[in-house]
Biopython code that builds the backbone (N, CA, C, O; Angstrom):
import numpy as np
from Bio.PDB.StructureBuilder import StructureBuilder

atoms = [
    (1, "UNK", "N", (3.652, -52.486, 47.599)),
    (1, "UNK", "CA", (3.353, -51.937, 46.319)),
    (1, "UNK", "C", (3.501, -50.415, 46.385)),
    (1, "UNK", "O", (2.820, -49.760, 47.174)),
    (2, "UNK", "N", (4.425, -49.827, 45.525)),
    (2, "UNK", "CA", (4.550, -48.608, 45.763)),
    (2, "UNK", "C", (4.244, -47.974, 44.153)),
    (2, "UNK", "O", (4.527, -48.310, 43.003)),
    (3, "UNK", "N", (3.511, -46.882, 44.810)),
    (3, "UNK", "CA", (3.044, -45.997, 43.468)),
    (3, "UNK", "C", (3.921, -44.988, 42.508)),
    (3, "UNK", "O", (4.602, -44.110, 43.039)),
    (4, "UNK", "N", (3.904, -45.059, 41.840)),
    (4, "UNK", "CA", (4.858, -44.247, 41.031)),
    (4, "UNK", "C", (4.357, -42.692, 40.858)),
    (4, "UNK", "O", (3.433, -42.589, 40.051)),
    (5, "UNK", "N", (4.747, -41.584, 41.401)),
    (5, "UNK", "CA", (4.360, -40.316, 40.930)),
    (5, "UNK", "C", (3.937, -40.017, 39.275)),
    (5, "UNK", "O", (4.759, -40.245, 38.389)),
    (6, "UNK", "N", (2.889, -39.609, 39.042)),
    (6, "UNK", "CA", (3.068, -39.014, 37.945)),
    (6, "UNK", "C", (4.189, -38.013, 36.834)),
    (6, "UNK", "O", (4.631, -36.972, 37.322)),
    (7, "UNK", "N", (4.619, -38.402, 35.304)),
    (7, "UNK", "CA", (5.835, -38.002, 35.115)),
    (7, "UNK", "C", (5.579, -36.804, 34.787)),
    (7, "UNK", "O", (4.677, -36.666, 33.960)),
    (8, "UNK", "N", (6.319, -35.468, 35.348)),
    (8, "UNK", "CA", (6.072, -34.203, 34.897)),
    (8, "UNK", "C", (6.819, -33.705, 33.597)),
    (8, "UNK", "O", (8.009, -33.406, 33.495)),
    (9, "UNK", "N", (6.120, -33.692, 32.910)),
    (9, "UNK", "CA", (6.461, -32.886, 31.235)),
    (9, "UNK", "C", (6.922, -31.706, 31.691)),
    (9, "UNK", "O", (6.647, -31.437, 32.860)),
    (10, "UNK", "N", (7.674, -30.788, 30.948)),
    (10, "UNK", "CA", (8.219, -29.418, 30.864)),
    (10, "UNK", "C", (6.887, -28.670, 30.402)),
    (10, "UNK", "O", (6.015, -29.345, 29.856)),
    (11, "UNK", "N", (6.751, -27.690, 30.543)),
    (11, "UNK", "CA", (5.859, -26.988, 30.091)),
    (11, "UNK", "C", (6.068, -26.749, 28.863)),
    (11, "UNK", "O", (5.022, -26.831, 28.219)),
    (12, "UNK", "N", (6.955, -26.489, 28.254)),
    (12, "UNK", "CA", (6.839, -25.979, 27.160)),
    (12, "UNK", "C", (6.647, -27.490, 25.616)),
    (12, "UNK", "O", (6.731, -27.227, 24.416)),
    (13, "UNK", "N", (6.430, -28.724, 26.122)),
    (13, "UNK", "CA", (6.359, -29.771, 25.809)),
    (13, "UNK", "C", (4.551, -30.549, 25.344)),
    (13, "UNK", "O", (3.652, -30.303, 26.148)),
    (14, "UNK", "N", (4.352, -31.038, 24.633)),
    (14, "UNK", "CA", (3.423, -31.236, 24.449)),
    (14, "UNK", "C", (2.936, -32.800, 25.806)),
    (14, "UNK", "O", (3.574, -33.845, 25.932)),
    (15, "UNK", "N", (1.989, -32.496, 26.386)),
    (15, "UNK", "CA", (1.111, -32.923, 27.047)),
    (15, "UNK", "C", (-0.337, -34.230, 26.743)),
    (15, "UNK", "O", (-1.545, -33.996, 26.770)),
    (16, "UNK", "N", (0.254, -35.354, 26.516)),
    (16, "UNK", "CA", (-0.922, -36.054, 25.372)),
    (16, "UNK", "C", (-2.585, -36.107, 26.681)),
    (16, "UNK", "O", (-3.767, -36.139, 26.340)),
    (17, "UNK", "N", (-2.047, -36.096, 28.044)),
    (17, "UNK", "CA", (-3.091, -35.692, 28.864)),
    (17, "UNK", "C", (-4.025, -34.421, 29.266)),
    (17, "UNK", "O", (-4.975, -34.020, 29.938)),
    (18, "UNK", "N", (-3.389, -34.225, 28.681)),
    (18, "UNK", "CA", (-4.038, -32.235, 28.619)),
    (18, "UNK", "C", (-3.540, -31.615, 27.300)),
    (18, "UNK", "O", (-2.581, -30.944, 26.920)),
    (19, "UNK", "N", (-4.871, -32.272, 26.686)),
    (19, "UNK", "CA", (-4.469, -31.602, 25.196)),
    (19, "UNK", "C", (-4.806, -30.236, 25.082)),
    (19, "UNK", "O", (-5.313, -29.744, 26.091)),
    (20, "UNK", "N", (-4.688, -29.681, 24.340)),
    (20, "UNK", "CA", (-4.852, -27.702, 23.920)),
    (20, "UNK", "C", (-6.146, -27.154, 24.078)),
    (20, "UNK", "O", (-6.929, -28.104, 24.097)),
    (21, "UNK", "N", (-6.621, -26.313, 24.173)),
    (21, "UNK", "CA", (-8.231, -26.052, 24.031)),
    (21, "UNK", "C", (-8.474, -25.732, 22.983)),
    (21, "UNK", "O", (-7.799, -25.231, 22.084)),
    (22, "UNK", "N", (-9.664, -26.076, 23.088)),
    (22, "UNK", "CA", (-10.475, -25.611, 21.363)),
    (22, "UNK", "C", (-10.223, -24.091, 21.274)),
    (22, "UNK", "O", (-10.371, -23.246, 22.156)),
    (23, "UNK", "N", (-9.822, -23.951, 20.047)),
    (23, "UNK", "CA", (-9.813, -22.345, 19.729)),
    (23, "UNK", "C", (-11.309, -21.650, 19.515)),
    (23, "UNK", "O", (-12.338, -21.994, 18.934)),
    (24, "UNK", "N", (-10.916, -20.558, 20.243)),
    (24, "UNK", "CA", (-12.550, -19.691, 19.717)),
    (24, "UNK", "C", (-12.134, -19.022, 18.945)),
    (24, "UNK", "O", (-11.015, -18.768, 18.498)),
    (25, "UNK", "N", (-13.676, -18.541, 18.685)),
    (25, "UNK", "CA", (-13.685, -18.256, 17.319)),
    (25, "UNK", "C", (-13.632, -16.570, 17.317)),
    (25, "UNK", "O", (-13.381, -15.789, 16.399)),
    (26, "UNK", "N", (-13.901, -16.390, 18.420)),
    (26, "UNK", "CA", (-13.807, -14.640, 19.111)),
    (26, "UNK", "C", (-12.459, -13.973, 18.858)),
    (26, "UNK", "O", (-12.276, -12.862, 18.360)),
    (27, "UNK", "N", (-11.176, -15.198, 19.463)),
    (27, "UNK", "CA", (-9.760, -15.151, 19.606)),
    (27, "UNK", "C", (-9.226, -15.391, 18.096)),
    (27, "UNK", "O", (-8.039, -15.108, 17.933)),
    (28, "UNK", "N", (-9.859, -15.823, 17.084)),
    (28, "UNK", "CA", (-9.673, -15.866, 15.483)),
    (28, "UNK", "C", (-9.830, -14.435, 14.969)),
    (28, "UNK", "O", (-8.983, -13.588, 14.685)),
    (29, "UNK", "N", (-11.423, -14.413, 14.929)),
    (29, "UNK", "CA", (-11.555, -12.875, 14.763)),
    (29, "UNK", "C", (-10.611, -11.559, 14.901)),
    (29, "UNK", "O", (-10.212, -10.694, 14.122)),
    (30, "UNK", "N", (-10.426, -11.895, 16.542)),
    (30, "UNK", "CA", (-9.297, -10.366, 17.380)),
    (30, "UNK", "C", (-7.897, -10.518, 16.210)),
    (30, "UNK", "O", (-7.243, -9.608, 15.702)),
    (31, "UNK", "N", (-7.800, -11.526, 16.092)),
    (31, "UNK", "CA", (-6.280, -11.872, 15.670)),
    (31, "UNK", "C", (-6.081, -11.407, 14.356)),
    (31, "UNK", "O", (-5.174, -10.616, 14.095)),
    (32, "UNK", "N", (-7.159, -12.004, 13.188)),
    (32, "UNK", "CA", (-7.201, -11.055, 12.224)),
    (32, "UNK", "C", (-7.158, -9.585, 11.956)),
    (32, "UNK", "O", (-6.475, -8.908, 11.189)),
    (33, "UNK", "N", (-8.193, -9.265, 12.911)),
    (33, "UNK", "CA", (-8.216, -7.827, 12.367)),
    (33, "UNK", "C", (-7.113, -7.082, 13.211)),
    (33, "UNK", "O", (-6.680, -6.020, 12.763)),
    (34, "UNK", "N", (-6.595, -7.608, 14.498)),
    (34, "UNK", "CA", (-5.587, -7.259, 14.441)),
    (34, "UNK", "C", (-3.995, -7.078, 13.476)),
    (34, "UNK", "O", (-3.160, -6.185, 13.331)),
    (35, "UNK", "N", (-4.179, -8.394, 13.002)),
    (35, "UNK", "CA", (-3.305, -8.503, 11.726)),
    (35, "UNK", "C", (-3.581, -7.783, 10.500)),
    (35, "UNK", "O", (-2.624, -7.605, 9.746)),
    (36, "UNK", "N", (-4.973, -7.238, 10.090)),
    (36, "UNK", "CA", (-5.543, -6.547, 8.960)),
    (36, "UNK", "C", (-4.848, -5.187, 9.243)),
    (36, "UNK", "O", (-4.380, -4.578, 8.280)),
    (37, "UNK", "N", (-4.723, -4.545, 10.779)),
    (37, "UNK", "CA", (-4.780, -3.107, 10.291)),
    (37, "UNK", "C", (-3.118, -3.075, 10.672)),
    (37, "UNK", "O", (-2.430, -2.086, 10.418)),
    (38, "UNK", "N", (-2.680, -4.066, 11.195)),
    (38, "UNK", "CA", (-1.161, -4.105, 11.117)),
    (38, "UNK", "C", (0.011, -4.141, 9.917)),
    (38, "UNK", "O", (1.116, -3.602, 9.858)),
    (39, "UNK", "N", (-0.799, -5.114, 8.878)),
    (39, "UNK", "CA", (-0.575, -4.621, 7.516)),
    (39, "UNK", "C", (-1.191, -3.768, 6.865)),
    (39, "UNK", "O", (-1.124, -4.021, 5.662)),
    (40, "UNK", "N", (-1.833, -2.759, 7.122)),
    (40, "UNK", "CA", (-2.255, -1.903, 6.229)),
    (40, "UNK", "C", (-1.457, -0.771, 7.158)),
    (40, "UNK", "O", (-1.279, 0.293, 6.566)),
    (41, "UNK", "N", (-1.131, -0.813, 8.034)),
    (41, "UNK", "CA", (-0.576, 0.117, 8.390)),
    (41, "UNK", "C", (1.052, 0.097, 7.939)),
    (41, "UNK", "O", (1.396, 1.232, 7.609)),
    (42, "UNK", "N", (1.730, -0.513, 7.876)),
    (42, "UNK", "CA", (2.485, -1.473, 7.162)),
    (42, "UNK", "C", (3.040, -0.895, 5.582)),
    (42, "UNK", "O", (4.086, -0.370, 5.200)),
    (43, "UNK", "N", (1.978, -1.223, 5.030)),
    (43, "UNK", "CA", (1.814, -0.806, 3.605)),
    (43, "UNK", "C", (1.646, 0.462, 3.393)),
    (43, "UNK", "O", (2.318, 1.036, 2.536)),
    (44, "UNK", "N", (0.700, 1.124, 4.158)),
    (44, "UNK", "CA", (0.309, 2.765, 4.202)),
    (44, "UNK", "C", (1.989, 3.745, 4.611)),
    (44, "UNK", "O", (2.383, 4.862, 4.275)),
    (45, "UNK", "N", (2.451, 2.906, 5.261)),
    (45, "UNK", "CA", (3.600, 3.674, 5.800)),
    (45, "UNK", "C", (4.219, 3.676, 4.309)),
    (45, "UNK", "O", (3.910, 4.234, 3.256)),
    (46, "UNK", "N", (4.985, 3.012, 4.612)),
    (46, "UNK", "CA", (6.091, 2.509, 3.394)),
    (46, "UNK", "C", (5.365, 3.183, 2.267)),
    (46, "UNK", "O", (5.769, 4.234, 1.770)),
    (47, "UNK", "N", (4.624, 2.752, 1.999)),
    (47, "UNK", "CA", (4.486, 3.745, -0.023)),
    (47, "UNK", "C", (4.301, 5.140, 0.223)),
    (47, "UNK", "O", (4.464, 5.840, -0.777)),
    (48, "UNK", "N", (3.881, 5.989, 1.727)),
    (48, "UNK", "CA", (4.078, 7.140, 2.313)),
    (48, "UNK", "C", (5.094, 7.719, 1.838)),
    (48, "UNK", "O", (4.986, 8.707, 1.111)),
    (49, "UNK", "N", (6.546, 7.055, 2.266)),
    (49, "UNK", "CA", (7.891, 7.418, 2.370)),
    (49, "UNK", "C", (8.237, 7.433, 1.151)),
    (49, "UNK", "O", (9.168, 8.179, 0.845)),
    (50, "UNK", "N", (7.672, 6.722, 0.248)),
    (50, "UNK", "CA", (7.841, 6.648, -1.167)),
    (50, "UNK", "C", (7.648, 7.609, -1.732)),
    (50, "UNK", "O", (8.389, 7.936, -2.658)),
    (51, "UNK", "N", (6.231, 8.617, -1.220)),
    (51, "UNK", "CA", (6.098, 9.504, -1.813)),
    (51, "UNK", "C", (6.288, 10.586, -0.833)),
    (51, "UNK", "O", (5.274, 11.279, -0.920)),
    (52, "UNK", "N", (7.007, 11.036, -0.024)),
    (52, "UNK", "CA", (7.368, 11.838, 0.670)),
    (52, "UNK", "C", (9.096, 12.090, -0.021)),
    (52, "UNK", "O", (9.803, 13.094, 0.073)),
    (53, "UNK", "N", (9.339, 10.989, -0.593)),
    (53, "UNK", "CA", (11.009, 10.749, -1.243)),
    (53, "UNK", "C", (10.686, 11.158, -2.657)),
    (53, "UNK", "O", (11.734, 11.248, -3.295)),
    (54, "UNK", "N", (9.946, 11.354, -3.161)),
    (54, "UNK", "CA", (9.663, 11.862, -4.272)),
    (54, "UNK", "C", (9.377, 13.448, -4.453)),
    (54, "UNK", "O", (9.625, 14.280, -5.326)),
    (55, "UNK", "N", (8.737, 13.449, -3.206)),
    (55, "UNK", "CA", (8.040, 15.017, -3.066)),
    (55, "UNK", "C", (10.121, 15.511, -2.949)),
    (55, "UNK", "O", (10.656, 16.167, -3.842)),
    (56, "UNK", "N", (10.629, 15.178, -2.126)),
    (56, "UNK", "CA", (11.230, 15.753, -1.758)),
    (56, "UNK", "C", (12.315, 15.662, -3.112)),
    (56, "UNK", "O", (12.354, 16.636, -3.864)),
    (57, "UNK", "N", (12.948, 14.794, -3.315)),
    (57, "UNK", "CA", (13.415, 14.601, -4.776)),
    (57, "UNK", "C", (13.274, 15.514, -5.967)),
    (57, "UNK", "O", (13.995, 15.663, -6.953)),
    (58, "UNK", "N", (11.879, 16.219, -5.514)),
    (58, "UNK", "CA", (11.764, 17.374, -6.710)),
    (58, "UNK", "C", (11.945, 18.089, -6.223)),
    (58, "UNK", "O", (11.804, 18.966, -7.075)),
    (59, "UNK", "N", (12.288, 18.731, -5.069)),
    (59, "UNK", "CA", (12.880, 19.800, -4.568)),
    (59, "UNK", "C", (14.270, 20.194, -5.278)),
    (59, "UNK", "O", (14.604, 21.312, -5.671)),
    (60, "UNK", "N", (15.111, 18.795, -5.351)),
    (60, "UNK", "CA", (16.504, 19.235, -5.733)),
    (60, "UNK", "C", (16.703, 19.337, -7.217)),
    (60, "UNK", "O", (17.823, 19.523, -7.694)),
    (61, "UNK", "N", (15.459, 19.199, -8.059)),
    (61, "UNK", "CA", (15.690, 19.532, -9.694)),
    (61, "UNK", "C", (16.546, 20.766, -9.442)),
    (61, "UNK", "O", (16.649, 21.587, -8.530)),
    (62, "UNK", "N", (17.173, 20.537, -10.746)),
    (62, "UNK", "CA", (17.762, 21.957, -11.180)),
    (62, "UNK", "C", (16.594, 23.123, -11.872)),
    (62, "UNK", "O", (15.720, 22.869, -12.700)),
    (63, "UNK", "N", (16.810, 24.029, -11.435)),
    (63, "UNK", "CA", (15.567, 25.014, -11.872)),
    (63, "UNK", "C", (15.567, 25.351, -13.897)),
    (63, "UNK", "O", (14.848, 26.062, -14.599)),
    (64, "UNK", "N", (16.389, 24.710, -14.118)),
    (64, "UNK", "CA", (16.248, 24.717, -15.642)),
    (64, "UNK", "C", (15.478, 23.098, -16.077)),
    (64, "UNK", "O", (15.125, 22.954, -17.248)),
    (65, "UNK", "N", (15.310, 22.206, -15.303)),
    (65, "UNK", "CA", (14.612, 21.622, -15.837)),
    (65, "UNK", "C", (13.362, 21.023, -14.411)),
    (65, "UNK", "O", (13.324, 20.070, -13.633)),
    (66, "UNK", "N", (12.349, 22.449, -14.757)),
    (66, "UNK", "CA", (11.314, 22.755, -14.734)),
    (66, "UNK", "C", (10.445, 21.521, -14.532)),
    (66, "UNK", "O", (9.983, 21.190, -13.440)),
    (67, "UNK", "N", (10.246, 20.809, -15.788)),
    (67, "UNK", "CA", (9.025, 20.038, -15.944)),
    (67, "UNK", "C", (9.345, 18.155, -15.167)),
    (67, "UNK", "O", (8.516, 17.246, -15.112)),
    (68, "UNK", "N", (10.732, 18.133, -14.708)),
    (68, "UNK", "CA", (11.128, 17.170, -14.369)),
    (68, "UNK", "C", (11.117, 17.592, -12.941)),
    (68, "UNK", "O", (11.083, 16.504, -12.368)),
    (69, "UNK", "N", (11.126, 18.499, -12.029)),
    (69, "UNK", "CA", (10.196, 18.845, -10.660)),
    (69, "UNK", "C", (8.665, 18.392, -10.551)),
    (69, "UNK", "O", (8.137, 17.671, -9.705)),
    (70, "UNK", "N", (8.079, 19.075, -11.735)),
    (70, "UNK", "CA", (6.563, 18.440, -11.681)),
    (70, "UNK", "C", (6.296, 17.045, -12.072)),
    (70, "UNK", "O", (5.598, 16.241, -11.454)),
    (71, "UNK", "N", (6.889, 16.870, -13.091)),
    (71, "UNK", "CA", (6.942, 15.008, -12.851)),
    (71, "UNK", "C", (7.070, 14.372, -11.563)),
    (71, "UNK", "O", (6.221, 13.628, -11.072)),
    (72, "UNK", "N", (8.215, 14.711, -11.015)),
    (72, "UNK", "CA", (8.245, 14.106, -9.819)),
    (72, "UNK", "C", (6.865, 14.395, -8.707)),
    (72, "UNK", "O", (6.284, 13.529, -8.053)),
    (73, "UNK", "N", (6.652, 15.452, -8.727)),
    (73, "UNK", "CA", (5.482, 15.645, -8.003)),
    (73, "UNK", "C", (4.405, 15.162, -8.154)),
    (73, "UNK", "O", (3.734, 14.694, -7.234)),
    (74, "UNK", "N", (4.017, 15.204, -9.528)),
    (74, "UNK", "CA", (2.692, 14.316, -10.120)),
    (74, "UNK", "C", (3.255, 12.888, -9.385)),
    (74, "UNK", "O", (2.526, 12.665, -8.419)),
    (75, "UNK", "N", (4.028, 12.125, -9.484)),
    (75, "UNK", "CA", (4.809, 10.854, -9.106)),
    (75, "UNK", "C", (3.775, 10.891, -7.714)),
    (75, "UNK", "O", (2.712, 10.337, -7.436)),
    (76, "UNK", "N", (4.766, 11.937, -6.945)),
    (76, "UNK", "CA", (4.456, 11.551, -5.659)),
    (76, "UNK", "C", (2.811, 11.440, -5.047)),
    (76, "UNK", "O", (2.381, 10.797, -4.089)),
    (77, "UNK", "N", (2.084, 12.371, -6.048)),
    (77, "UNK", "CA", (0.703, 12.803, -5.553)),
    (77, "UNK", "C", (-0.023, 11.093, -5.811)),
    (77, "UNK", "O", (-0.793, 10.578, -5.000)),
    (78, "UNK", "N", (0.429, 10.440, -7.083)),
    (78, "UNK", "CA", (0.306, 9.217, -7.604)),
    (78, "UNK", "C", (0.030, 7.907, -6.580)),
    (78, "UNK", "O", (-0.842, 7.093, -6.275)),
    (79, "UNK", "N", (1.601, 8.358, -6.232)),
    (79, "UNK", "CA", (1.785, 6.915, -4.665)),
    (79, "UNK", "C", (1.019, 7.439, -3.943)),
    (79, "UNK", "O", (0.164, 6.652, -3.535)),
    (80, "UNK", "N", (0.893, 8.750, -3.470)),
    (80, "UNK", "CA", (0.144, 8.824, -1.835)),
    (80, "UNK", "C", (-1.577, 7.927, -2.189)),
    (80, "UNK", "O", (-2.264, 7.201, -1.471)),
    (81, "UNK", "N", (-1.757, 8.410, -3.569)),
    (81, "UNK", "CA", (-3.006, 7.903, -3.938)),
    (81, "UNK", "C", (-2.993, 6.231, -3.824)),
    (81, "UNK", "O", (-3.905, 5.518, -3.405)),
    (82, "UNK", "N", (-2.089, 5.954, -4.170)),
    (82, "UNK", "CA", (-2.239, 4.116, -4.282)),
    (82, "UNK", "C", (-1.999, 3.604, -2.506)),
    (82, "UNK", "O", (-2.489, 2.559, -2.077)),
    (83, "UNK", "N", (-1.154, 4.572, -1.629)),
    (83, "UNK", "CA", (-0.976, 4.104, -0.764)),
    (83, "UNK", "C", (-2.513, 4.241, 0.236)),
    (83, "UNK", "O", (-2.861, 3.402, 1.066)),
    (84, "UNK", "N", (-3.014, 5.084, 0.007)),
    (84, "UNK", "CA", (-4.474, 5.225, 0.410)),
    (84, "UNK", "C", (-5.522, 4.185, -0.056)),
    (84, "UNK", "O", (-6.338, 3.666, 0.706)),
    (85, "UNK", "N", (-5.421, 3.932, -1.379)),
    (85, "UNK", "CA", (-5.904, 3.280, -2.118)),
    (85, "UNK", "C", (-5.909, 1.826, -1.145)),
    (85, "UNK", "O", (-6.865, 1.177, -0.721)),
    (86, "UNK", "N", (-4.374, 1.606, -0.980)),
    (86, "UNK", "CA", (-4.302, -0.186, -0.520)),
    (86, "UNK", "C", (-4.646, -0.452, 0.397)),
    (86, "UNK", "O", (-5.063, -1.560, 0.736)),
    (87, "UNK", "N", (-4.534, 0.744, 1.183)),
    (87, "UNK", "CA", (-5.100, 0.543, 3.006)),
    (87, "UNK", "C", (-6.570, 0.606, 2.540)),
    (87, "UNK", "O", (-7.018, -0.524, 2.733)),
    (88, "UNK", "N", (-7.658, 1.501, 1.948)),
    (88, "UNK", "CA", (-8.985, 0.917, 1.713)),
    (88, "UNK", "C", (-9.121, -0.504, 1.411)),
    (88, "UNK", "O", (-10.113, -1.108, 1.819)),
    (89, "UNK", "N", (-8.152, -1.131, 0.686)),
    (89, "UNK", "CA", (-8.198, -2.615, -0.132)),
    (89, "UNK", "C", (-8.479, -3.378, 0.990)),
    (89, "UNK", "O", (-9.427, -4.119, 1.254)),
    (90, "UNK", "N", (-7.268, -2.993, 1.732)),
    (90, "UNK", "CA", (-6.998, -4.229, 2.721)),
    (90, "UNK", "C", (-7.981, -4.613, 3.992)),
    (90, "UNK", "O", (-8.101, -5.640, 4.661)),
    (91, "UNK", "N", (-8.893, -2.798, 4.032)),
    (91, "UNK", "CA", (-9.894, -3.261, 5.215)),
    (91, "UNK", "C", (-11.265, -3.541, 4.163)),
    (91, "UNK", "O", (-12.354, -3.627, 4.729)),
    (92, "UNK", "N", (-11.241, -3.632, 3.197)),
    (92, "UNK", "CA", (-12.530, -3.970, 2.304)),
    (92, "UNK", "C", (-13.521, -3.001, 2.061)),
    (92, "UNK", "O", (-14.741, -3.114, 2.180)),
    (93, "UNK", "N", (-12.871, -2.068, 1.718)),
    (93, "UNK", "CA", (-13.805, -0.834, 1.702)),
    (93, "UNK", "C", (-14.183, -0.258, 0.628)),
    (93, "UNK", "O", (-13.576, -0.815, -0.287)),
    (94, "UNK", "N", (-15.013, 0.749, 0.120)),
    (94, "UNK", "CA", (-14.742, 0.752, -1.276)),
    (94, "UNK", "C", (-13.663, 1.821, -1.792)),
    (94, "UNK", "O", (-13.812, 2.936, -1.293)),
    (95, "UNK", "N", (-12.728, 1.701, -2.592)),
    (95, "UNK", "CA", (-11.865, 2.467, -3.043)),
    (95, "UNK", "C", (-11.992, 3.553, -3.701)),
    (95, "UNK", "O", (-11.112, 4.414, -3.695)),
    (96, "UNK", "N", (-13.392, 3.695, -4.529)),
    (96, "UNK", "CA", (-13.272, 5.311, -4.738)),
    (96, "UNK", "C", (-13.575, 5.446, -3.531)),
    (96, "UNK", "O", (-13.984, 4.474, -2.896)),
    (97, "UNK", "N", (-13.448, 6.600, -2.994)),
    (97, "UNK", "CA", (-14.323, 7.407, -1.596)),
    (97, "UNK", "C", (-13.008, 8.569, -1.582)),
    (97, "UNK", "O", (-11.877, 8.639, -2.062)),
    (98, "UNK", "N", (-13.974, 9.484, -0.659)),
    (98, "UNK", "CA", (-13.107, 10.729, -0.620)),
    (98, "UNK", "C", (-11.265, 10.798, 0.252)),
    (98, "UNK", "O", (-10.309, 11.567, 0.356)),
    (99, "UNK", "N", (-11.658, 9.576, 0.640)),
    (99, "UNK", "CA", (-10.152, 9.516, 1.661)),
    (99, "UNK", "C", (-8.837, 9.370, 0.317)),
    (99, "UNK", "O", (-7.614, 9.485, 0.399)),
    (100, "UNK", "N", (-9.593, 9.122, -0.677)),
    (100, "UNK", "CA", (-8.479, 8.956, -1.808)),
    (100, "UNK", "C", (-7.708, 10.450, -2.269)),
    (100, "UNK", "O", (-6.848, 10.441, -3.150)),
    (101, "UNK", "N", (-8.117, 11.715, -1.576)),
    (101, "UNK", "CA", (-8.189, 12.865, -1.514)),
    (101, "UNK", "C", (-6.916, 13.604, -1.025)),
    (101, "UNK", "O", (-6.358, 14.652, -1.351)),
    (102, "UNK", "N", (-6.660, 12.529, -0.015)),
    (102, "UNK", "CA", (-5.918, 12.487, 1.152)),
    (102, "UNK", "C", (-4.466, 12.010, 0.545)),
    (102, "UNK", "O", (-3.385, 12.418, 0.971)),
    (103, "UNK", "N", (-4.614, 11.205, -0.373)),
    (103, "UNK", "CA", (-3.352, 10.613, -0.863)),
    (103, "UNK", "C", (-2.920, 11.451, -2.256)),
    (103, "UNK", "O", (-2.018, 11.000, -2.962)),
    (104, "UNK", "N", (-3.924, 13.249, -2.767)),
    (104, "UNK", "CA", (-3.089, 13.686, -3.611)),
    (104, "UNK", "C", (-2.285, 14.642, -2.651)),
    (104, "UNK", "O", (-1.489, 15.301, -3.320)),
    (105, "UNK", "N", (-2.222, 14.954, -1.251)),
    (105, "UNK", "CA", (-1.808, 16.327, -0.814)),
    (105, "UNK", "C", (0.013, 16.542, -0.703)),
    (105, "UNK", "O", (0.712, 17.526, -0.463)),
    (106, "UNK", "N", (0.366, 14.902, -1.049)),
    (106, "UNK", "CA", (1.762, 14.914, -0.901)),
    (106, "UNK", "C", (2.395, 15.492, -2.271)),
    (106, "UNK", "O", (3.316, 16.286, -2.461)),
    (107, "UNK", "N", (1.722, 14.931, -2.969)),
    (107, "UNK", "CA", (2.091, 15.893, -4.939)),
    (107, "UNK", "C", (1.428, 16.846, -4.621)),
    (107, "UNK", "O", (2.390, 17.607, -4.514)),
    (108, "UNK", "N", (0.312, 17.666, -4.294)),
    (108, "UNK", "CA", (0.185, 19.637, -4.508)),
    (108, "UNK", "C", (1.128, 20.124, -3.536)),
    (108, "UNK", "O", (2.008, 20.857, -3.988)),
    (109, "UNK", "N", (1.138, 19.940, -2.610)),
    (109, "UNK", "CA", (2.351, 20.564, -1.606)),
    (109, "UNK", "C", (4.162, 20.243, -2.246)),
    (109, "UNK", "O", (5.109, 20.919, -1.844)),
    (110, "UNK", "N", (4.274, 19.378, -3.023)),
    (110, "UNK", "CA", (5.233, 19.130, -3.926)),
    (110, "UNK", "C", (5.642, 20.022, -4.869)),
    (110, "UNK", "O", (6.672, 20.674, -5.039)),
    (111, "UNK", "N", (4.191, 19.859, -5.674)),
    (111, "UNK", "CA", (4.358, 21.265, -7.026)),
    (111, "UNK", "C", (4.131, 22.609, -6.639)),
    (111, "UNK", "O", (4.291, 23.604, -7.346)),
    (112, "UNK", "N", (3.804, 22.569, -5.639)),
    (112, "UNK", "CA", (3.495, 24.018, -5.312)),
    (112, "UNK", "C", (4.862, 24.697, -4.499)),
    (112, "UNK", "O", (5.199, 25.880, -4.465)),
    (113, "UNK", "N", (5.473, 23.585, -3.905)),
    (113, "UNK", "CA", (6.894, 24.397, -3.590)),
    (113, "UNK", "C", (8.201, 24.200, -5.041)),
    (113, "UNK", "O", (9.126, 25.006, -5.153)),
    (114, "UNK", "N", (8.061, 23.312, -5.765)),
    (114, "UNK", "CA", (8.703, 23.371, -6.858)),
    (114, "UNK", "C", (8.268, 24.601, -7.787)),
    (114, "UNK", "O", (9.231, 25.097, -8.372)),
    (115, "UNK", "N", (7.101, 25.171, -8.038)),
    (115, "UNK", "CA", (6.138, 25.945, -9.038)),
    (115, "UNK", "C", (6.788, 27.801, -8.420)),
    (115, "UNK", "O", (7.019, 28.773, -9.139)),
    (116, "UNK", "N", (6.931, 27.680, -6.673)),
    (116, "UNK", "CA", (6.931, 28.871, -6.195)),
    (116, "UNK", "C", (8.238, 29.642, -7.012)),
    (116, "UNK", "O", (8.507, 30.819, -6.772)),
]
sb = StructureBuilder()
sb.init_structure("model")
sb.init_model(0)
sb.init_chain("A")
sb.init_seg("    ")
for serial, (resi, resn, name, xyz) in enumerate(atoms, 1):
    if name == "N":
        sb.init_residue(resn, " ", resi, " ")
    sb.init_atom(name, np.array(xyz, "f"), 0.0, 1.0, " ", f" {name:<3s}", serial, name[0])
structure = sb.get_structure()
């Protein structure tokens, strides 16, 4: 009577003898908030550039039309605000607060080199 070795699965194969481990709930947690500030960082970038492309956009008005530089700038001071805005959203924070402060400096540094 001869015994048969056990059949070796590939690793990368599911195993019905060694099923998966229970997930913790520690390793849920990490994963989220890892994922939370990965999209908010994400989002914070990108509507950044949005308004960094705006700021800059009013640079190249023609100096006869004046009030279409500051539009654009108001624009940009706008996004930096929403992009601040979404990153508070996304970690659950409250959205007025002073960091919203932070998202007009891309429109005054805008109008203020369009204005000079």
């Amino acid at each position: 009577m001869t015994e048969e070795p056990p059949v070796r699965r590939a690793r990368h194969l599911m195993d019905p003898s060694r099923p998966r481990p229970a997930v913790r709930q520690e390793d849920v947690q990490r994963l989220e908030r890892v994922q939370k500030w990965v999209l908010s960082i994400l989002i914070v970038t990108t509507i950044l550039h949005l308004s960094a492309g705006l700021a800059i956009a009013a640079q190249y008005v023609d100096k006869d039309a004046l009030s279409a530089g500051v539009g654009l700038s108001v624009l940009a001071g706008a996004f930096g605000v929403i992009a601040v805005a979404a990153g508070l959203a996304i970690h659950k924070r409250a959205i007025a607060s002073p960091w919203l402060l932070l998202g007009v400096v891309p429109g005054i540094v805008s109008a203020y080199l369009v204005l000079r």
